[in-house]
N, C-alpha and C positions, 0 to 999 in steps of 0.2 A: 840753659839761660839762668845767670846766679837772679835770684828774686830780691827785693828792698827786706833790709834787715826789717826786723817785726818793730826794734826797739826805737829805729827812724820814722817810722809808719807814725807810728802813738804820739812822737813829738811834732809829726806835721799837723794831726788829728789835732792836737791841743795851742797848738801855735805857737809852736815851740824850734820850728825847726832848724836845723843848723844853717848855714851859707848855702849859697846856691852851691848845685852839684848839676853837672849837663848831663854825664850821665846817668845820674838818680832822676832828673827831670824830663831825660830821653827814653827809659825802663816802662816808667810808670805814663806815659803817653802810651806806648807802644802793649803794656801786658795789661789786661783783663782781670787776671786772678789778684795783682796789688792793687789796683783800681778800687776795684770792689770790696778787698778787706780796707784800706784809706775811706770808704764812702761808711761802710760801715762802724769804724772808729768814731769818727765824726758825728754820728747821729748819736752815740753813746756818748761822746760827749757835749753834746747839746742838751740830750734828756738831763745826765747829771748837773749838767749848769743850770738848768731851770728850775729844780731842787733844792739847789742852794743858799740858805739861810729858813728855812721853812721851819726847821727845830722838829723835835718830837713829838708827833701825835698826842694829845690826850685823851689817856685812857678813859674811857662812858666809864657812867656809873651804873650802879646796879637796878638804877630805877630804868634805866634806856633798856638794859637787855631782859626787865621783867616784861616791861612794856611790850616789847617782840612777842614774847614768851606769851602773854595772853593775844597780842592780833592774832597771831599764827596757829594759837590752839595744842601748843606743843605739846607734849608728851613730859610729865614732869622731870622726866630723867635726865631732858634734855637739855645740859648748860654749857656755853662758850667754852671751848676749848682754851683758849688764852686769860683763863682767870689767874689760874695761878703763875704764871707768867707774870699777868701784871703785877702782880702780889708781889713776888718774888723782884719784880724790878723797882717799887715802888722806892724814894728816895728816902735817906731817913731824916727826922728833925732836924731844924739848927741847931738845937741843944745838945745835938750827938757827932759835930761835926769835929770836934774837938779844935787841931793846931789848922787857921785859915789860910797860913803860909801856902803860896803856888812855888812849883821851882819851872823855872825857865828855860826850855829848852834851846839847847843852842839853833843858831840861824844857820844852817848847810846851804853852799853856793851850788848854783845851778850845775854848775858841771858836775859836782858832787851826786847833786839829788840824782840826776841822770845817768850815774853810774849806778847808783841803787836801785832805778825803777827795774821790775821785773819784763820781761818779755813779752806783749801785748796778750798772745796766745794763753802767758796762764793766768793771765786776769780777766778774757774773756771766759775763756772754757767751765772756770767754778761759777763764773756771776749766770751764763746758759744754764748749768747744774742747778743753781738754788734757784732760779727761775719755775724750773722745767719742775723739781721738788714740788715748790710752793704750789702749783698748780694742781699737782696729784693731790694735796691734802686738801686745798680747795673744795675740790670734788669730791674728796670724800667724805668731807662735811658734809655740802650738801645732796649726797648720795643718804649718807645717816640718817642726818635729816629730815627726807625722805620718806625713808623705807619705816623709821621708828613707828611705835604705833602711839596714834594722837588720842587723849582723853578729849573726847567732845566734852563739853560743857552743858548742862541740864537743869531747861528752865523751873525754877522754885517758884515766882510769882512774878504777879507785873499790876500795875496800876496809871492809870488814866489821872492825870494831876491835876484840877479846874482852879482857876481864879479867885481869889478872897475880894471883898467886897471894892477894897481897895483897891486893886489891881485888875479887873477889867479887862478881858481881854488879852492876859496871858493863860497861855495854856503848858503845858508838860508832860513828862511819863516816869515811870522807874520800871528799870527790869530788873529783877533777880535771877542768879545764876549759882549755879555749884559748881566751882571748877579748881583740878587740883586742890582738891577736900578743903578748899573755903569757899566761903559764900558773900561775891561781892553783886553790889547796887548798882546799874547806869544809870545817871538821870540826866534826863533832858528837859530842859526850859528853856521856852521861848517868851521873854517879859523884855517890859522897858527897862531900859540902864536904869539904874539908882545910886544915891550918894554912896551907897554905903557894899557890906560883901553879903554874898547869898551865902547861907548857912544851909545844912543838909542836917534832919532831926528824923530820930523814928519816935512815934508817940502811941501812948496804951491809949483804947479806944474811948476813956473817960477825961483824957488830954491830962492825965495826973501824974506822968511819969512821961522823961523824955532822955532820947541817946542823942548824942552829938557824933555824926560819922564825918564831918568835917566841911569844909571852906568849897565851893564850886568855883572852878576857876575855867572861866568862859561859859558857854551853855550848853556844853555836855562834858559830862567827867563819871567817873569811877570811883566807887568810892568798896571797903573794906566792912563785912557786919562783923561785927567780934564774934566770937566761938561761942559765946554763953546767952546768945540773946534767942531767944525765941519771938519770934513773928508773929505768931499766932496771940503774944501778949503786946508786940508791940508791931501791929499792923496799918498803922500810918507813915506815911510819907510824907514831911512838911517842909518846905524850902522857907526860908526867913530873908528879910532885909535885915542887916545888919549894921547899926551906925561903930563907928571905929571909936568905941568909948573906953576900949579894955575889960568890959563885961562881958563875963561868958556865960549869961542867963540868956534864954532867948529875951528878942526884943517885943514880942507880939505883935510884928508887924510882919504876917506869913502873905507869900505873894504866889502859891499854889499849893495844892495838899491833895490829895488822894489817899486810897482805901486797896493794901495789897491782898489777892484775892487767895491769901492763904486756909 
């Protein structure tokens, strides 16, 4: 029994097909094995049409895949494999684009194009192939993954953060941690909204001297100790209201503070 050509298959899959034929439309009643590749055509191209104008992903930044990198606890070694990929694909300036000129490709008529489409089989068989690939590397990410071995992170200090006199009934914490050989702060605070941004301060125990580790955004954030500070001269933790006046002195308006127990 001669089977429906592969390259008629693809143009019915697409809606494309030629004139009625009785006996293409009597085969494919009667055979199973056309049946089934025509059903499976058709779902591929359904998924591609759903895809359809979506554009290219954009690439995360490096702050999403650091973010990972500390939930997960990972192992410093360990970085996305598609960096340099994206590197590498990254677009270049307007500036570099030089001549804007497009040239226009001619418009090939349907009979044409359909003399040049290939034969369904070699268009499925690589796209199974890169499928089947993608999946092996998958796994063996997160196989790597895995198996790496993880720098646990170890606690440096922590502090209980109480209310200023002002504030009332907010309360706080900060923890310290050493992980891949820096040393970052959590802090959590729980206070009332205010006009203005919460600032995050380390202060010396005589309030003469003070770091700015930067801006809290919502009521728990992360923040970065520089390399050169020592705790043990600057063991305060002071969160601040902040009015949006462009001054980057504190404001003296601290709405919890603690004492890290280094």
């Amino acid at each position: 029994m001669e089977h429906c050509d592969p390259e008629t298959l693809a143009l019915i899959a697409i809606g494309e097909a030629p004139a009625s034929d009785a006996r293409q439309t009597s085969h494919l009643s009667a055979c199973a094995e056309c049946r089934s590749e025509l059903d499976a055509l058709r779902q591929t191209v359904s998924v591609a049409r759903s895809t359809v104008g979506e554009g290219a992903l954009s690439a995360p930044s490096g702050a999403v895949w650091s973010a990972i990198h500390r939930e997960l606890g990972l192992a410093p070694g360990i970085r996305p494999p598609v960096e340099a990929a994206a590197v590498a694909a990254a677009p270049s300036s307007r500036g570099d684009t030089g001549d804007d000129s497009r040239a226009i490709a001619p418009v090939a008529s349907l009979d044409e194009a359909r003399r040049r489409r290939r034969p369904i089989r070699s268009v499925v068989v690589p796209v199974a192939a890169s499928a089947a690939a993608a999946a092996l590397v998958a796994g063996g990410i997160l196989w790597w993954g895995a198996a790496a071995p993880v720098d646990p992170a170890v606690t440096v200090a922590s502090a209980s953060l109480d209310a200023l006199p002002a504030w009332t009934g907010a309360t706080g914490s900060a923890l310290v941690l050493e992980r891949d050989d820096e040393r970052v702060v959590t802090i959590s605070v729980d206070a009332p909204a205010g006009a203005g941004l919460r600032e995050v301060w380390l202060l010396t125990p005589e309030v003469d001297g003070l770091i700015s580790l930067g801006y809290l955004e919502g009521s728990s954030d992360e923040f970065v100790i520089p390399a050169g500070v020592d705790l043990a001269d600057y063991p305060i933790v002071d969160i601040s209201e902040e009015p949006l006046d462009g001054d980057p002195a504190h404001s003296g308006d601290s709405v919890v503070r603690g004492t890290l127990d280094v």
